[in-house]
PAZAPA-4460 file (N, C-alpha, C; in steps of 0.05 Angstrom, whole numbers, plus 32768, in hexadecimal, padded with zeros to 4 digits):
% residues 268
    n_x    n_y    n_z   ca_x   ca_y   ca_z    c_x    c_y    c_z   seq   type   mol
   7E1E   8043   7D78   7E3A   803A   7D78   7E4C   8050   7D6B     1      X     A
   7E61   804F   7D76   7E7D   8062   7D65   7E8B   8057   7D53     2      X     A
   7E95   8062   7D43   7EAD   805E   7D30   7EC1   8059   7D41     3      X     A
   7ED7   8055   7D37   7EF0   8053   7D49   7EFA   8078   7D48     4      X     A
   7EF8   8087   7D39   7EFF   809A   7D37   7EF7   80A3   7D53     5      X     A
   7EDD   80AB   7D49   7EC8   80BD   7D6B   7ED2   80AA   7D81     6      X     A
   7ED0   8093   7D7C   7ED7   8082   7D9C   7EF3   808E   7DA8     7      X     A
   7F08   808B   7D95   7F21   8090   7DA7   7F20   80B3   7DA7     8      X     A
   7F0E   80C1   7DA6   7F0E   80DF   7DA4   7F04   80E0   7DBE     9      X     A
   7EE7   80D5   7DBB   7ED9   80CF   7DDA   7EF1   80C9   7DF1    10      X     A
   7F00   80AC   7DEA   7F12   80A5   7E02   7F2B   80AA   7E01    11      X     A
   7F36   80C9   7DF4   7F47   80D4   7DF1   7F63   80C4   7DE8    12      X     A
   7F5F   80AF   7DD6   7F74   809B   7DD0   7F77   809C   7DBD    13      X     A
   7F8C   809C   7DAE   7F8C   8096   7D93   7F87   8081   7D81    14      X     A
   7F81   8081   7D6F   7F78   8063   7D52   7F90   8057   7D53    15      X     A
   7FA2   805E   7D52   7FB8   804E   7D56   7FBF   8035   7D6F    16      X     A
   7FB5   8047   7D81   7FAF   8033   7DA5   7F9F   802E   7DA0    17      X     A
   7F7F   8030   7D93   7F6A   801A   7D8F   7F70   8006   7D83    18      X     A
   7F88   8009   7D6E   7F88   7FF0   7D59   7F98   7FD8   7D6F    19      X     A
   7FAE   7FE5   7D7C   7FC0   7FDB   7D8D   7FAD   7FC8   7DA4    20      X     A
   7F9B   7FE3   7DAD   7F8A   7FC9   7DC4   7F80   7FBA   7DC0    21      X     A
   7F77   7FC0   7DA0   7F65   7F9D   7D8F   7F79   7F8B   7D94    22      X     A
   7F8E   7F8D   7D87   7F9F   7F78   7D7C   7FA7   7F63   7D98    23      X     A
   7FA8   7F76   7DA9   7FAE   7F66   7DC1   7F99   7F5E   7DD3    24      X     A
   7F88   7F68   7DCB   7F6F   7F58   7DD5   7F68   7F66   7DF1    25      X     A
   7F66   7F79   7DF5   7F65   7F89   7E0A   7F4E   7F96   7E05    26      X     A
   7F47   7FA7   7DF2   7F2E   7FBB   7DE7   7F25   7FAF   7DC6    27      X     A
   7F15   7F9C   7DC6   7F16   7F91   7DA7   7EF7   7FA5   7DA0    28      X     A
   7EF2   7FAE   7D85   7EDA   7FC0   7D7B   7EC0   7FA5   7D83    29      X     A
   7EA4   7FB1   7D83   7E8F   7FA9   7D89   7E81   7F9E   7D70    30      X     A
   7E8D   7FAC   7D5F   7E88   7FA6   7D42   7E98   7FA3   7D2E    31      X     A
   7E9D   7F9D   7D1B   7EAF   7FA2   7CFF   7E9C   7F9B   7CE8    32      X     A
   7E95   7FB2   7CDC   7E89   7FB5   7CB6   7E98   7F9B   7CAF    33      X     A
   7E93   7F87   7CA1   7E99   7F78   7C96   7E97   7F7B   7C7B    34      X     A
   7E8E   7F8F   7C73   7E93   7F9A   7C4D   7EAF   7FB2   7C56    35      X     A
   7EAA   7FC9   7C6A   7EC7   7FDD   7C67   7EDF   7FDA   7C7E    36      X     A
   7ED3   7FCA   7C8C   7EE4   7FBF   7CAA   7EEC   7FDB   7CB3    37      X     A
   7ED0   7FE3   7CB7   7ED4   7FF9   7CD2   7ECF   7FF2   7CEB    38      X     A
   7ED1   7FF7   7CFC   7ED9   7FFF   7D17   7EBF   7FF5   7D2B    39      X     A
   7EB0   7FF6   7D34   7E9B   7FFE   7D47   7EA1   7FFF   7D5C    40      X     A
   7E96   8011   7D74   7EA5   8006   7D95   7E87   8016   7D9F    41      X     A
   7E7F   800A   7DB8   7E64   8013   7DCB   7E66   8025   7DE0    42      X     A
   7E60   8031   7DE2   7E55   8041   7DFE   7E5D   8038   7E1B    43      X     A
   7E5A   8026   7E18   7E5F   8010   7E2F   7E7F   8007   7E31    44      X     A
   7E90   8006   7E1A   7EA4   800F   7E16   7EB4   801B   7E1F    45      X     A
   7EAE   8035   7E18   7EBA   8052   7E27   7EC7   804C   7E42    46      X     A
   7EB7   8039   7E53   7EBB   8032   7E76   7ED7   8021   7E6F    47      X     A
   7ED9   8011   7E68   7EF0   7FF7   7E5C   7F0B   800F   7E57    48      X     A
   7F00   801A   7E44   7F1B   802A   7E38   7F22   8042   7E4D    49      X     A
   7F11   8050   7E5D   7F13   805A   7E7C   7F2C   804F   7E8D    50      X     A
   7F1D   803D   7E8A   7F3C   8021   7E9C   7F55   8022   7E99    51      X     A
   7F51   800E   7E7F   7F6D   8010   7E70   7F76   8027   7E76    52      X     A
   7F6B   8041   7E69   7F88   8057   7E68   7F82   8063   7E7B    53      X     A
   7F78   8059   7E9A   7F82   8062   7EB3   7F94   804B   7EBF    54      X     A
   7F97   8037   7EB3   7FA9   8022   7EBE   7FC3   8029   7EB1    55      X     A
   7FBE   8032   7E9E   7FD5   8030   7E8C   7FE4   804F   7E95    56      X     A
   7FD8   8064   7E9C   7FDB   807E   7EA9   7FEF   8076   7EC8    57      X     A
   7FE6   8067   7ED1   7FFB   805A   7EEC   8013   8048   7EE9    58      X     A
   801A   8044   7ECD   8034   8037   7EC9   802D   8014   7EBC    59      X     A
   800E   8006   7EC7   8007   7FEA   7EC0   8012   7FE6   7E9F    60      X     A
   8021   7FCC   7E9C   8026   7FC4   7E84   800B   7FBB   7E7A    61      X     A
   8002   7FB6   7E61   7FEE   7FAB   7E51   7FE2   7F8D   7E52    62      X     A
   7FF6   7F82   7E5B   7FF2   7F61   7E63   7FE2   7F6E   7E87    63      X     A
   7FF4   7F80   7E94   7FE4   7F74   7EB6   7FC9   7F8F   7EAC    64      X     A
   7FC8   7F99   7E9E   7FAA   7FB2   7E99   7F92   7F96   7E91    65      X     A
   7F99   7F81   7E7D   7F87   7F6D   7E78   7F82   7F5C   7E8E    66      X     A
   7F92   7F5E   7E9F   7F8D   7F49   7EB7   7F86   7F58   7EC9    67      X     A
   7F85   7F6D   7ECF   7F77   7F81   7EE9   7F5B   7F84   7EDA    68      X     A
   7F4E   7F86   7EBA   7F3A   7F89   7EBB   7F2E   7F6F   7EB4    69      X     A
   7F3B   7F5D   7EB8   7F32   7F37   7EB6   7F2A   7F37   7EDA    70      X     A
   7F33   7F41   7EED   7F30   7F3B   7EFB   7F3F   7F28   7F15    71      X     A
   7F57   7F22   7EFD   7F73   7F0E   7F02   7F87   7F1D   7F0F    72      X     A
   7F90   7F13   7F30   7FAC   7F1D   7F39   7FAA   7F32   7F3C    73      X     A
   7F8F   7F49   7F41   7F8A   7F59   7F49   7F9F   7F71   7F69    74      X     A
   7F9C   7F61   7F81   7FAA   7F63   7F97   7FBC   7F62   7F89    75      X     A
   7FD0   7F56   7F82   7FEF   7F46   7F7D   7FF9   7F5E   7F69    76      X     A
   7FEA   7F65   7F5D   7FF1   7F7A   7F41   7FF5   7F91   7F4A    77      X     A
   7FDB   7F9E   7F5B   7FD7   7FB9   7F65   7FE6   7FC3   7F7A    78      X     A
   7FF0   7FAC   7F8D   8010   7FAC   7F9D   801F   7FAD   7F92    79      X     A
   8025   7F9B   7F7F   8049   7F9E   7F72   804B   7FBD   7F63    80      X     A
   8035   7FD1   7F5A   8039   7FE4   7F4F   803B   7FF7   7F58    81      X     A
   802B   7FF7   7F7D   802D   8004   7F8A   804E   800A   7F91    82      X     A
   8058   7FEB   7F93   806C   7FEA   7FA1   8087   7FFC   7F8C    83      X     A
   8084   7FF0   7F79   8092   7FFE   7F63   808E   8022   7F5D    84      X     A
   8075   8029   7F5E   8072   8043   7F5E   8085   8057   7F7B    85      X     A
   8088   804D   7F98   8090   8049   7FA8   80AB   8050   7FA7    86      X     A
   80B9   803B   7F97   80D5   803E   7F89   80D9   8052   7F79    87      X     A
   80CD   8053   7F5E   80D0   8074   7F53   80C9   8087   7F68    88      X     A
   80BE   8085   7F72   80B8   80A7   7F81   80DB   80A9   7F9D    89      X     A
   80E2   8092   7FA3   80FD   8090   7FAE   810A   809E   7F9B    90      X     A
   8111   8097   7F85   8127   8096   7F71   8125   80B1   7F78    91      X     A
   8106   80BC   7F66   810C   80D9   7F69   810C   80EF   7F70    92      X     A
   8114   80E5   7F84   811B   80F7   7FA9   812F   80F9   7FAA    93      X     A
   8139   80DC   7FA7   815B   80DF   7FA0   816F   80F7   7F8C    94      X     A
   8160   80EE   7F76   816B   8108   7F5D   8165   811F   7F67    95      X     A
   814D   812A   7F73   8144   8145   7F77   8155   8151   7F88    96      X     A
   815D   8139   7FA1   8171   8149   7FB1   8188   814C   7FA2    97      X     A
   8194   8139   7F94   81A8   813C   7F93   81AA   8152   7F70    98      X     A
   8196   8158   7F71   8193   816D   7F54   819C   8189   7F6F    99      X     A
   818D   8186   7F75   8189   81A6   7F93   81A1   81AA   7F9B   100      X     A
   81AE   8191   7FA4   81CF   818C   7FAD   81D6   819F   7F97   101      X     A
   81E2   8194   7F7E   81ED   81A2   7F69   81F4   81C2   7F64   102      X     A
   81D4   81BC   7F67   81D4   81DB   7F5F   81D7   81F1   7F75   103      X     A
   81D6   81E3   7F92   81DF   81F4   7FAF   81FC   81F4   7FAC   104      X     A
   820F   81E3   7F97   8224   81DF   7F9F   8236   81F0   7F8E   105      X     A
   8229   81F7   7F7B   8238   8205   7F60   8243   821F   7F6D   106      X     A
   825C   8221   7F62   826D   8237   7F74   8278   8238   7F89   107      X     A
   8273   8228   7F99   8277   821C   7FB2   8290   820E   7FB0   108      X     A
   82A4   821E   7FBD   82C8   8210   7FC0   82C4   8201   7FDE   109      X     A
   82AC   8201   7FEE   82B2   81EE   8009   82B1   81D9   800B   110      X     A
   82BC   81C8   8019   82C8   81A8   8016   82A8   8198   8023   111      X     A
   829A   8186   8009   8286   817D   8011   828C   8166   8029   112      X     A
   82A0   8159   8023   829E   8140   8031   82BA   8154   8047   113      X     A
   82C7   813D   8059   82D2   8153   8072   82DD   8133   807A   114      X     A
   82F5   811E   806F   8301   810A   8071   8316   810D   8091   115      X     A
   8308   80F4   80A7   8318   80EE   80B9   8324   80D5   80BC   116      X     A
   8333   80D6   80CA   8345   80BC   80D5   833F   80B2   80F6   117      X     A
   8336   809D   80F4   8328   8091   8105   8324   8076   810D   118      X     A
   8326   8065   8129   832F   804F   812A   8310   8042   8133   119      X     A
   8313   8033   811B   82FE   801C   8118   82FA   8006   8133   120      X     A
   82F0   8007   8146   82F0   7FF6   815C   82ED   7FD4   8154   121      X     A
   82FB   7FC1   8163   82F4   7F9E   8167   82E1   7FAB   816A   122      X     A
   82CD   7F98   8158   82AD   7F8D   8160   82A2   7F63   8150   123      X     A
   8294   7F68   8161   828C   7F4D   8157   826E   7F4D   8144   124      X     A
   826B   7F49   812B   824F   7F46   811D   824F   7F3B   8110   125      X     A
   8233   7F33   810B   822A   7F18   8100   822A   7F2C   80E0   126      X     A
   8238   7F19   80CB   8236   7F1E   80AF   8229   7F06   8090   127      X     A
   821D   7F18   8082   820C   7F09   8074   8215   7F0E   8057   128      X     A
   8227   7EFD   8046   8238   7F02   8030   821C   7EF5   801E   129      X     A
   820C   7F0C   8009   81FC   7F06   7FEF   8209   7F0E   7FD9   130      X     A
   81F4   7F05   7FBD   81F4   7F19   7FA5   81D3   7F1E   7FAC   131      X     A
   81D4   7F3D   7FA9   81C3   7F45   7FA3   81B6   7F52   7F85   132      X     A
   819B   7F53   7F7F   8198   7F57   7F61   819E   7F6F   7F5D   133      X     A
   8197   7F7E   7F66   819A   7FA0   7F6C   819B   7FB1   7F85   134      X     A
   81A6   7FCB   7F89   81A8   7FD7   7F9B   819D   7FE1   7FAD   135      X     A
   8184   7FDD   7FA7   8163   7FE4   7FA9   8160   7FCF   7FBA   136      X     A
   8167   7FB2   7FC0   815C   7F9C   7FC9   8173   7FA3   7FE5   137      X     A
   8182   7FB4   7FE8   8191   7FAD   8009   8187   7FB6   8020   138      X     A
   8173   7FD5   8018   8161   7FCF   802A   814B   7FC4   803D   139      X     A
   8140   7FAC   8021   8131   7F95   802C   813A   7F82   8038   140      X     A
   8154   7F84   8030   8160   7F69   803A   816D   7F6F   805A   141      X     A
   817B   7F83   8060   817E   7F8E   8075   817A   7F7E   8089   142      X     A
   8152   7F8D   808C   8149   7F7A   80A1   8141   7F60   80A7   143      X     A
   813F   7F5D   808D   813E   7F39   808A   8149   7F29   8093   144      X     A
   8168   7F32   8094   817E   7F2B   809B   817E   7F28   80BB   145      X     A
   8176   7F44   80C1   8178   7F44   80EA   815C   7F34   80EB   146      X     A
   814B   7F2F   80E0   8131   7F25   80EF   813D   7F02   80E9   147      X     A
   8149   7EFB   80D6   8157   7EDC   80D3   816A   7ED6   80F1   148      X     A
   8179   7EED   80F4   8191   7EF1   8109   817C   7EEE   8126   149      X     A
   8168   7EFC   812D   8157   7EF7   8141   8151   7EE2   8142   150      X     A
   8147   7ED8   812E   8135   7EB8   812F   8147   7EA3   813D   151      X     A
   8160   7EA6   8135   8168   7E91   813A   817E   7E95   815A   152      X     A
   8183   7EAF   8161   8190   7EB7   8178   817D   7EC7   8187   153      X     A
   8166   7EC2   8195   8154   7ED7   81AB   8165   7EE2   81BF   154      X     A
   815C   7EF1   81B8   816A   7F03   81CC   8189   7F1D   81C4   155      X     A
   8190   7F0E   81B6   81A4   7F1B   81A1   81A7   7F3B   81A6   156      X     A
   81C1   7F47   81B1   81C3   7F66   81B6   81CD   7F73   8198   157      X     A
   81C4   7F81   8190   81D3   7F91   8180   81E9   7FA7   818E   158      X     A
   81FB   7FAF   8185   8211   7FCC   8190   8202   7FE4   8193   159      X     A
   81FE   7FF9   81A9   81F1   8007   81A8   81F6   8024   818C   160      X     A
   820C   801F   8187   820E   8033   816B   8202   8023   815D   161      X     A
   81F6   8012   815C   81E3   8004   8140   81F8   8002   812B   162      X     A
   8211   7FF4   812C   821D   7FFA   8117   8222   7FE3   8102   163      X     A
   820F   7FE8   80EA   8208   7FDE   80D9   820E   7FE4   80BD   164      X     A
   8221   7FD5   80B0   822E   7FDC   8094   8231   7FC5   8085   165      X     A
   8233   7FD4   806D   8231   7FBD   8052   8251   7FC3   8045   166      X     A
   825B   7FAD   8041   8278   7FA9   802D   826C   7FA5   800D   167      X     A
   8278   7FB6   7FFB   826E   7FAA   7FE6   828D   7FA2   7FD6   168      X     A
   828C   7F87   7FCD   829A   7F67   7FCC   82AC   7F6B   7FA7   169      X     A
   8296   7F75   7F9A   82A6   7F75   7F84   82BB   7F81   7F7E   170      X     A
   82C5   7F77   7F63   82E1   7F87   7F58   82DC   7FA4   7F49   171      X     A
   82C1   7FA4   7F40   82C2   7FBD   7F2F   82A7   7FC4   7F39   172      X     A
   8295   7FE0   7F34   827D   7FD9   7F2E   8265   7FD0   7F1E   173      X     A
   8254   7FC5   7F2D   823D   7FBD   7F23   821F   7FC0   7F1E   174      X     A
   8215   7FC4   7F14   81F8   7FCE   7F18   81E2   7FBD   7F1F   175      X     A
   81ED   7FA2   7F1A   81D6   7F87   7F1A   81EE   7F71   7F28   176      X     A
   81DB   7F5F   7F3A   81EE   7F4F   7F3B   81FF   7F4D   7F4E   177      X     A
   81FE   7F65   7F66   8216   7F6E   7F72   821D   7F5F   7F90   178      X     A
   823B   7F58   7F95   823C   7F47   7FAB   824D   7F5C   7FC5   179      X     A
   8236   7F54   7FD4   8236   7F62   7FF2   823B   7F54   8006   180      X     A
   823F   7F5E   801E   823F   7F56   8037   8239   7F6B   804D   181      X     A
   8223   7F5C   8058   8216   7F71   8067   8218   7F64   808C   182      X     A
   821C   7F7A   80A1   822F   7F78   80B2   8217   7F89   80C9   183      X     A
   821E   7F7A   80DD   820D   7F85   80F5   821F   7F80   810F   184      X     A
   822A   7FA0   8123   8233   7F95   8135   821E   7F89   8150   185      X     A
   8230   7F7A   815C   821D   7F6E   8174   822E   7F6B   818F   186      X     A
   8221   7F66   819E   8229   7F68   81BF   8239   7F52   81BC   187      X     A
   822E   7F3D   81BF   8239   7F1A   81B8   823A   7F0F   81A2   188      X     A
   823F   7EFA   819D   823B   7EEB   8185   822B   7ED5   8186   189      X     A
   8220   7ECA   8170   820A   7EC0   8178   820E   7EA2   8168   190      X     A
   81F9   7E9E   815B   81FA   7E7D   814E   81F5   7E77   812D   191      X     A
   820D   7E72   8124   820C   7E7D   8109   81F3   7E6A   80F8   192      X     A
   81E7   7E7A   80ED   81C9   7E67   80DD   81C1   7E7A   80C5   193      X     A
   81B8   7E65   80AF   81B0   7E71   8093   81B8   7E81   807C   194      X     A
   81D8   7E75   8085   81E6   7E8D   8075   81F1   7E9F   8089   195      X     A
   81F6   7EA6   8099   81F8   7EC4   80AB   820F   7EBB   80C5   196      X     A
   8227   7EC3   80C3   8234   7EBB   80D9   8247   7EDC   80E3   197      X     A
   8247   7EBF   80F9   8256   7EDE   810D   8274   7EDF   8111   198      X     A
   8279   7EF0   810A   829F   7EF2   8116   82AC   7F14   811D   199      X     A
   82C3   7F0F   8119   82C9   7F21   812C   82DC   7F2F   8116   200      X     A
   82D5   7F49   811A   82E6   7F61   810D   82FF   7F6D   8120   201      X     A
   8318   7F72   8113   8324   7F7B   8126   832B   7F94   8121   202      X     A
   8339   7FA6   813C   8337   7FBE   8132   8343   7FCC   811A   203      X     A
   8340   7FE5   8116   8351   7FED   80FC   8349   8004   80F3   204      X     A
   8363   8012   80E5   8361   802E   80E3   834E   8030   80CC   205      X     A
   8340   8052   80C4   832F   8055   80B2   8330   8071   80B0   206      X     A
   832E   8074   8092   8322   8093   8087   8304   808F   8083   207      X     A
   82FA   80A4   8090   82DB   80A1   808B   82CB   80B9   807D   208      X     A
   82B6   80C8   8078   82A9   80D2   8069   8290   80D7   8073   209      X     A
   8280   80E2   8079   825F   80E3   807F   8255   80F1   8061   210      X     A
   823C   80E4   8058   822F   80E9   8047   8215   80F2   8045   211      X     A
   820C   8105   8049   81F3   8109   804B   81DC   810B   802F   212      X     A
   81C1   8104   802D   81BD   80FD   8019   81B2   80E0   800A   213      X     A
   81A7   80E0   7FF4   81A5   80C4   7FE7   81BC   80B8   7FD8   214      X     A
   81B8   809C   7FD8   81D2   808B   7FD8   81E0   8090   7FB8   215      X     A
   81C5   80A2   7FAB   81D6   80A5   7F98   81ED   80BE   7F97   216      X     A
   81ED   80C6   7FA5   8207   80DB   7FA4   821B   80CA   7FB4   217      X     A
   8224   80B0   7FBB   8236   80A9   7FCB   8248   80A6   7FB2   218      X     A
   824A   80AB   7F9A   826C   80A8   7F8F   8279   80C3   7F96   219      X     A
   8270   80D3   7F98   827C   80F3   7FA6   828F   80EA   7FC7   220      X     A
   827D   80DD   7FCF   828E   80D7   7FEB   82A1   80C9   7FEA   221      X     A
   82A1   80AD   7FD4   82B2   80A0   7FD6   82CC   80AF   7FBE   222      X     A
   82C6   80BD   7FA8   82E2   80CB   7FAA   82EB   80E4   7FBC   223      X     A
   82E0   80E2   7FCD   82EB   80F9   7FE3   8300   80ED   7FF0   224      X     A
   82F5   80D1   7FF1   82FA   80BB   8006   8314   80B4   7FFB   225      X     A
   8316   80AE   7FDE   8333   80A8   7FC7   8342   80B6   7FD4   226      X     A
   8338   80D3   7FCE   8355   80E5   7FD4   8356   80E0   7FED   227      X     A
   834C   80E9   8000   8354   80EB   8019   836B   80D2   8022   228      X     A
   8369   80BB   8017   8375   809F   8019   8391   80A3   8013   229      X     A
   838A   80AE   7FEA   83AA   80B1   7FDE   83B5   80C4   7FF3   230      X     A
   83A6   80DC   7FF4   83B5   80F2   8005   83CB   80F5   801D   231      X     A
   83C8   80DB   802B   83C4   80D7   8047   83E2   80C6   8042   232      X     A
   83E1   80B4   802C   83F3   80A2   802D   83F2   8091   8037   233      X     A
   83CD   8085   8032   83CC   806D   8041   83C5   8059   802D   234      X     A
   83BC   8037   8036   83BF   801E   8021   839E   8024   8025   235      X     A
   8387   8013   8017   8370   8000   8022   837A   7FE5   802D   236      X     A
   836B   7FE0   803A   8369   7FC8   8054   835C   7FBD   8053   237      X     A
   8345   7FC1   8045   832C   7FA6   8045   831B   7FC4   8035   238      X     A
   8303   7FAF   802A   82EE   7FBD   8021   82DB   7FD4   8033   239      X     A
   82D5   7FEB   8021   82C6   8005   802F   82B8   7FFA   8038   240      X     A
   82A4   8003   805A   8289   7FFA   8065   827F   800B   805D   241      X     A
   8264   8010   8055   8253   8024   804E   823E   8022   806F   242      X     A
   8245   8034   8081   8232   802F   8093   8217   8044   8096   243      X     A
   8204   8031   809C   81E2   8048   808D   81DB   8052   80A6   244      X     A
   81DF   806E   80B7   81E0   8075   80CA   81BD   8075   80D6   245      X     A
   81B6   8090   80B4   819E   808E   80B7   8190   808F   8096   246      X     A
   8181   808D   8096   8169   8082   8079   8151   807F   807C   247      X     A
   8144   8071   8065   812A   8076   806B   811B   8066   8079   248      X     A
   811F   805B   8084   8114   804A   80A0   810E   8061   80B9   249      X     A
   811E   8078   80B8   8118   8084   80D0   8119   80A4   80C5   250      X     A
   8125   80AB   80AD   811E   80C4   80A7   8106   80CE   8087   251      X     A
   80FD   80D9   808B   80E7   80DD   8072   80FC   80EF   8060   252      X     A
   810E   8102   8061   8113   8114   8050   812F   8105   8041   253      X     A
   8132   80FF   802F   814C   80FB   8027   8172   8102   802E   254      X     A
   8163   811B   8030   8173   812D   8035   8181   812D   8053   255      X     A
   8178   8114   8061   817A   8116   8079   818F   80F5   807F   256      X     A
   8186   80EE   806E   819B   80D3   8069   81B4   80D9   8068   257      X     A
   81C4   80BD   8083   81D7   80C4   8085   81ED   80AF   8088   258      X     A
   8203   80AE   8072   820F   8092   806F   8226   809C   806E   259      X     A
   823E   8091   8080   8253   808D   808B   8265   807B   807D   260      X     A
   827D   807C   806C   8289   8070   8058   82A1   806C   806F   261      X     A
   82A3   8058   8071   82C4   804B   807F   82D2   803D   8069   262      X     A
   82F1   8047   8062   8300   803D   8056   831C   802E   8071   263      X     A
   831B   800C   8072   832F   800D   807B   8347   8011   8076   264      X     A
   8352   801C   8084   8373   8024   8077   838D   8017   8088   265      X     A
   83A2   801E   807D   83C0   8019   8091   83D0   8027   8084   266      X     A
   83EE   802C   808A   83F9   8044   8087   840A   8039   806A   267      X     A
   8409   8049   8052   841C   803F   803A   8436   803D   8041   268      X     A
***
């Protein structure tokens, strides 16, 4: 048997995280001196504490590390961390480009964004007014949305520009919490169900923007978008569409994403 000393030397942990994994009942010693209340831990051990601080090495909190080596919610666990790891490695693709952006851009007097005036065509689409929890959740919801919209209209054309944009509803911003409306044009109109109805947009002028990149650089576009508006001497007319040309549904590189900011306008 080991001391606790040699044990966490052996499993590269510290006495401090041994005392911690007792207490919570995760790694309890094999023994305790009951005259100096030392430590004991086995051989057999070593494998246990292996675990843990390879579970704990992939991000697992301490409560699901005791339940992946209980044997509990196994599947259910090892997905949601997947899925979450998945998300960080998004995030930081996002920053990297937009770190790369930065630093391509320093010194650089040329106009990133390139603001036109342009007339928004009548179209008819089916729209789906949520709150969503976070920003992260509109691309799930997306298709959820058109596969609800199928279910209940077969056959259903979409516009061959795929033109597909989200209004975002609030007064200020938000980081949690945020109320959207997400917008699909279509050939016809169809049968409004589950929340999701169809009507008709009419036409209307617009300053627009192309953005290339992750969504986190879109406050750069939208004050391009400011000025270009004040500049012009024009009013807003309804809320910006953010339309997702392309993303990661169809491109791998970030840098290849490409979202289209419509501000409606009319003349001040």
């Amino acid at each position: 048997m080991f001391r606790i000393g040699e044990f966490s030397k052996l499993g590269k942990v510290t006495v401090k995280t041994m005392h911690h994994y007792d207490e919570v009942g995760l790694l309890e010693p094999a023994f305790v001196d009951p005259v100096n209340g030392y430590r004991y831990y086995t051989v057999e051990q070593l494998g246990r504490l292996a675990k843990i601080v390879a579970l704990r090495g992939i991000g697992f909190a301490l409560p699901d590390v005791a339940a992946l080596l209980d044997g509990r919610d196994v599947d259910q666990l090892l997905e949601r961390r997947r899925a979450e790891l998945a998300d960080e490695r998004l995030m930081l693709d996002h920053r990297l480009h937009s770190l790369n952006r930065y630093i391509n851009e320093q010194g650089s007097n040329l106009m990133l964004y390139q603001p036109i005036v342009k007339t928004l065509k009548a179209c008819t689409v089916f729209s789906y007014d949520t709150v969503i929890a976070e920003y992260s959740d509109l691309m799930k919801l997306i298709p959820e949305v058109g596969e609800r919209v199928a279910k209940a209209n077969p056959g259903l054309e979409c516009t061959p520009d795929d033109y597909c944009f989200t209004c975002y509803l609030d007064e200020e911003h938000r980081d949690h919490d945020i109320h959207v409306e997400i917008c699909q044009s279509v050939v016809q109109p169809g049968v409004d169900a589950d929340g999701i109805v169809f009507k008709q947009l009419p036409e209307t002028q617009a300053i627009s923007v192309t953005h290339l990149g992750g969504y986190d650089g879109l406050g750069e576009a939208y004050a391009a978008l400011a000025k270009a508006v004040e500049d012009g001497g024009w009013k807003p007319a309804g809320p910006a569409r953010e339309w997702y040309i392309d993303g990661i549904w169809n491109k791998d590189d970030v840098a290849d994403w490409k979202t289209e900011i419509q501000a409606p306008v009319v003349k001040g």
